[in-house]
N, CA and C of each residue as an Amber inpcrd file, in Angstrom:
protein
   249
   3.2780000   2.4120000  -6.2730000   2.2850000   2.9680000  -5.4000000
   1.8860000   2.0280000  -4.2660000   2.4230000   0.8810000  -4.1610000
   2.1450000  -0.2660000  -3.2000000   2.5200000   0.4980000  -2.0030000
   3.8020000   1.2570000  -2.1540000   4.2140000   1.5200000  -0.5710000
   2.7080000   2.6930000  -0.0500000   2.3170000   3.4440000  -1.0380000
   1.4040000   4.1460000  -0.2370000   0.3260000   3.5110000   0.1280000
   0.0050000   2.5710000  -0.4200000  -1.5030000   1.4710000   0.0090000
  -1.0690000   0.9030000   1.2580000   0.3870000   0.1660000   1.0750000
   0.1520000  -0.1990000   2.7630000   0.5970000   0.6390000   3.9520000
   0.8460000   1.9770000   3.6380000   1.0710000   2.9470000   4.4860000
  -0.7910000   3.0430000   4.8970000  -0.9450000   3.3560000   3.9420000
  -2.9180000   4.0390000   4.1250000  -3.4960000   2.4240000   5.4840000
  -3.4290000   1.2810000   4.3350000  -3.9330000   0.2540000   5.3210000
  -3.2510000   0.0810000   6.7530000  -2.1550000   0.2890000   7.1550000
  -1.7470000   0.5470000   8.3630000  -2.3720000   1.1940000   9.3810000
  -2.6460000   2.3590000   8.8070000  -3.1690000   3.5170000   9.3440000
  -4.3020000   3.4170000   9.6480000  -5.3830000   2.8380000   8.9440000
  -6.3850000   2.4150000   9.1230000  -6.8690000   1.5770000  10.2750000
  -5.8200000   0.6330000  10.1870000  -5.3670000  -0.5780000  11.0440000
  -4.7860000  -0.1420000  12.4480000  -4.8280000   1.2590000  12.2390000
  -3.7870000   1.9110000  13.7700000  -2.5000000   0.8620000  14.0890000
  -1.8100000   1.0090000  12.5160000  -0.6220000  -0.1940000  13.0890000
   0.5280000   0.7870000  12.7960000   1.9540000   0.1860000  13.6930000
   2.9700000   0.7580000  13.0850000   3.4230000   0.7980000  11.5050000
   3.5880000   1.8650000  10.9630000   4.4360000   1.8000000   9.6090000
   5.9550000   2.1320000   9.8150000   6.5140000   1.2000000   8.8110000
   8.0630000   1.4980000   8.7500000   8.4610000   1.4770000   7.2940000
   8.8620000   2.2750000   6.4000000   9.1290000   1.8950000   4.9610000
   9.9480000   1.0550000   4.8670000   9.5530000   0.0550000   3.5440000
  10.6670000  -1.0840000   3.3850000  10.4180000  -1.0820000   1.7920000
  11.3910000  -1.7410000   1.0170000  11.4230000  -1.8250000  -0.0680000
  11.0400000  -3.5000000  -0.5200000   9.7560000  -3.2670000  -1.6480000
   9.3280000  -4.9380000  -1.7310000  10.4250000  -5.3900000  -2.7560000
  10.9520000  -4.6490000  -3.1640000  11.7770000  -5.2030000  -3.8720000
  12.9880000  -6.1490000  -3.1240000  13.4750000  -5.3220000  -1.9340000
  14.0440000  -6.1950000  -1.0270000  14.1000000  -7.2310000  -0.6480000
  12.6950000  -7.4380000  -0.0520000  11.9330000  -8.4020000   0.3810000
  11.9670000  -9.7070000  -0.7920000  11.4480000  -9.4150000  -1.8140000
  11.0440000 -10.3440000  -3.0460000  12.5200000 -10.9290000  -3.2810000
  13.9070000  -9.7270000  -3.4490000  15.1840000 -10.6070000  -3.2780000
  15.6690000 -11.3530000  -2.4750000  15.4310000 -10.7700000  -0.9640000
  16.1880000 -12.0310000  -0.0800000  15.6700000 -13.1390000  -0.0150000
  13.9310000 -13.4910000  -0.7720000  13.3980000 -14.8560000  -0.6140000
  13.8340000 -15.6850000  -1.8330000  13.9730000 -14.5370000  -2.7770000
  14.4710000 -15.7770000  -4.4040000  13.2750000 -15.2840000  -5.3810000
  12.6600000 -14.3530000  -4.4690000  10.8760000 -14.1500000  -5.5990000
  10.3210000 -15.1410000  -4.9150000  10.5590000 -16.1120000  -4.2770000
   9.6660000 -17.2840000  -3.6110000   9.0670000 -17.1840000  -2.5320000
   7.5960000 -17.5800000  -3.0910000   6.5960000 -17.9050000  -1.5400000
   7.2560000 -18.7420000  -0.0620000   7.4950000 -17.8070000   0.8100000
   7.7700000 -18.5310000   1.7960000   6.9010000 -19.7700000   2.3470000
   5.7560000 -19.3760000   1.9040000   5.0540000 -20.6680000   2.1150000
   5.3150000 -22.4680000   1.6540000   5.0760000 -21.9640000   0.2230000
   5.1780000 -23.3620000  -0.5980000   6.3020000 -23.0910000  -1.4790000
   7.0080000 -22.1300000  -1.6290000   8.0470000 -22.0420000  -2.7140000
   7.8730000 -22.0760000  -4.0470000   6.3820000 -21.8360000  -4.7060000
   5.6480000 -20.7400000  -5.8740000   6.8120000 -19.5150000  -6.4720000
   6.2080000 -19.4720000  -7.4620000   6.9670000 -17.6400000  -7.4610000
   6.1120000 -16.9450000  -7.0230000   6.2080000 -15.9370000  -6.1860000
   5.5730000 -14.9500000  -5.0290000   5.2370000 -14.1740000  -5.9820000
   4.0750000 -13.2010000  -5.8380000   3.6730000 -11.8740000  -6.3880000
   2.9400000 -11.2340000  -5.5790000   2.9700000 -11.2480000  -4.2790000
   2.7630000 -10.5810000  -3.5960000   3.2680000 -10.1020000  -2.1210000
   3.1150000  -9.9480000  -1.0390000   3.5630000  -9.6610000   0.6050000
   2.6680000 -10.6500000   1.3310000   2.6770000 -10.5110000   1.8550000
   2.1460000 -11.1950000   3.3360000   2.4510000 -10.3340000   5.0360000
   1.6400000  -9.6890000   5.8370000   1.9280000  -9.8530000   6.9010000
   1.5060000 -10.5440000   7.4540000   2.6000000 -11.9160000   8.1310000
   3.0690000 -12.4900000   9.2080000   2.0750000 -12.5340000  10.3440000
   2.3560000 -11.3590000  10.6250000   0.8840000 -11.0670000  11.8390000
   0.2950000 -10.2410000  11.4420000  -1.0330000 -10.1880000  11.0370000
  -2.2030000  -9.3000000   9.8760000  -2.0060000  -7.9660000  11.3900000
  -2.0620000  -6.9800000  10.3000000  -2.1360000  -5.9290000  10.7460000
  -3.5950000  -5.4670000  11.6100000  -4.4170000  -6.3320000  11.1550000
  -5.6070000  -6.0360000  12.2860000  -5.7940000  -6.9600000  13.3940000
  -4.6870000  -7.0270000  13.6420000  -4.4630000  -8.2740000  14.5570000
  -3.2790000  -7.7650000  15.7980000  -2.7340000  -6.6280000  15.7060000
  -1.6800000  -6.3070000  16.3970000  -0.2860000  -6.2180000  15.2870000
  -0.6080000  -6.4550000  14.3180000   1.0310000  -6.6150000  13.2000000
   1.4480000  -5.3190000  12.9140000   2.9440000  -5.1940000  12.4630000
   3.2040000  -3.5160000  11.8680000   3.2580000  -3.6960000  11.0220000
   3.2340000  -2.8600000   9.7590000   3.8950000  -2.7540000   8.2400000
   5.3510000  -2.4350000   8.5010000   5.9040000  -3.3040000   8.3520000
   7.4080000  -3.1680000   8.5040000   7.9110000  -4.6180000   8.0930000
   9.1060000  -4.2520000   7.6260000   9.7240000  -6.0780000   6.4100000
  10.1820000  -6.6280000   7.5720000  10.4120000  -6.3100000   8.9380000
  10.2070000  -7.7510000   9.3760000   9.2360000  -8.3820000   9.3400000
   8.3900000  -8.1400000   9.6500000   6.6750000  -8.7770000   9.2080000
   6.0860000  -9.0920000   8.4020000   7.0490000  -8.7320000   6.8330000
   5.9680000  -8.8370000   5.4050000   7.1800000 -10.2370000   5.0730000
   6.4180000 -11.1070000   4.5310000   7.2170000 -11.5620000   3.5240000
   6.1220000 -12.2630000   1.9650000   7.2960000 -12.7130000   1.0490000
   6.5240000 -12.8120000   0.2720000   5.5280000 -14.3940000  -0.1140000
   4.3290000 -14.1670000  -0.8180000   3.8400000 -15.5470000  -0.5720000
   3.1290000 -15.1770000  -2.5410000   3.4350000 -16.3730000  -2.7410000
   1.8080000 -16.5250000  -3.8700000   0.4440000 -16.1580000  -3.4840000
  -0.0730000 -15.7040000  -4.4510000  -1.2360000 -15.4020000  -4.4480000
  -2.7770000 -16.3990000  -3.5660000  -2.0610000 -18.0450000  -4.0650000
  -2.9670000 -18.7450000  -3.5630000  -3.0800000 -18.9990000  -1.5440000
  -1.8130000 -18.8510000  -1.2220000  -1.3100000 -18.8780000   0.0520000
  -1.8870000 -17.8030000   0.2870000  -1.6190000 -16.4350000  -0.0250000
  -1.6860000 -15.1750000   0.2630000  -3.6340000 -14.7940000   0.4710000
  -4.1740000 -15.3920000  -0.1760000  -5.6920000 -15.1970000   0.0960000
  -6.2590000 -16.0390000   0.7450000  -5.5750000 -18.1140000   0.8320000
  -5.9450000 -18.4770000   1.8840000  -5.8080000 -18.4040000   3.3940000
  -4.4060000 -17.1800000   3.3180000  -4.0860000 -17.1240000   4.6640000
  -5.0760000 -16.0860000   5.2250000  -4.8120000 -14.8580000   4.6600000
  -5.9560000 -13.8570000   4.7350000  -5.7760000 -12.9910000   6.1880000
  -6.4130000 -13.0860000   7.2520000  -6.3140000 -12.3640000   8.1350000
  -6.1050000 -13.1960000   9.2530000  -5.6460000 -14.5900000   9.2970000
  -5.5170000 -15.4080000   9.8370000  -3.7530000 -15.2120000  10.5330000
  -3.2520000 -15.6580000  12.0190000  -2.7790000 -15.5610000  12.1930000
  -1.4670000 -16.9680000  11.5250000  -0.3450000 -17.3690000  11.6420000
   0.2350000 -18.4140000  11.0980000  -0.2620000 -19.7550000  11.8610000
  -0.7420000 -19.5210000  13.0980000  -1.2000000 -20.6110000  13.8320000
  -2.7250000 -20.9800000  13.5220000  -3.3370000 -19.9520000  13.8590000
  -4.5270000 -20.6740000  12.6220000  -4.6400000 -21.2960000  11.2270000
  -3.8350000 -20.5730000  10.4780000  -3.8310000 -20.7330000   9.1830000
  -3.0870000 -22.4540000   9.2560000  -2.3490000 -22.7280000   9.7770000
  -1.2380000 -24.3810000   9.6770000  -2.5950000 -24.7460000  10.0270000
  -3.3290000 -24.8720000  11.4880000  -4.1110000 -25.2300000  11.9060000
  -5.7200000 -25.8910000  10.9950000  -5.9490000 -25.4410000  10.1210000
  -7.0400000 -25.3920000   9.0620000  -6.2100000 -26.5870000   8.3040000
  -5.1030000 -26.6790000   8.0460000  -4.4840000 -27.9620000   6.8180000
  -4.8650000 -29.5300000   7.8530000
C-alpha cells in the first residue's frame, strides 16, 4: 500500500507522480542507505516533494530510518550543511 501513500502525498504536494517499484529501488542499492550504507527500510526523496521534487525513482532512493528522519524535508544541501 506504500505506492498509494506516496501517490496521495504527491498529490497533496501538487508534485509529479510516476509509479516505480520500491522493490526496485531497494535492489539496485543492495537494501543500502545511500547515505551511510545501514540496511535501508525506507525511501527518501532526494528533493522533498514540498520543495519542487516528483515521486518518481529517479528521485527516491533508499536511506535508514535514522538518515531518513534527520534529513526530513531538507534539501541534500542543507541537510550535508547541518554535519
Amino acid at each position: 500500500m506504500a505506492r498509494y501513500r506516496s501517490k496521495d502525498r504527491a498529490r497533496r504536494y501538487g508534485a509529479d507522480h510516476e509509479p516505480y517499484s520500491r522493490a526496485a529501488v531497494f535492489e539496485r542499492w543492495g537494501s543500502c542507505c545511500c547515505y551511510c550504507d545501514r540496511e535501508a527500510t525506507t525511501l527518501d526523496h532526494v528533493a522533498p516533494l514540498g520543495f519542487g521534487g516528483h515521486d518518481e525513482e529517479r528521485n527516491v532512493v533508499p536511506a535508514c530510518q535514522p538518515c531518513n528522519s534527520s534529513k526530513g524535508r531538507k534539501t541534500l544541501a542543507e541537510w550535508v550543511a547541518k554535519w
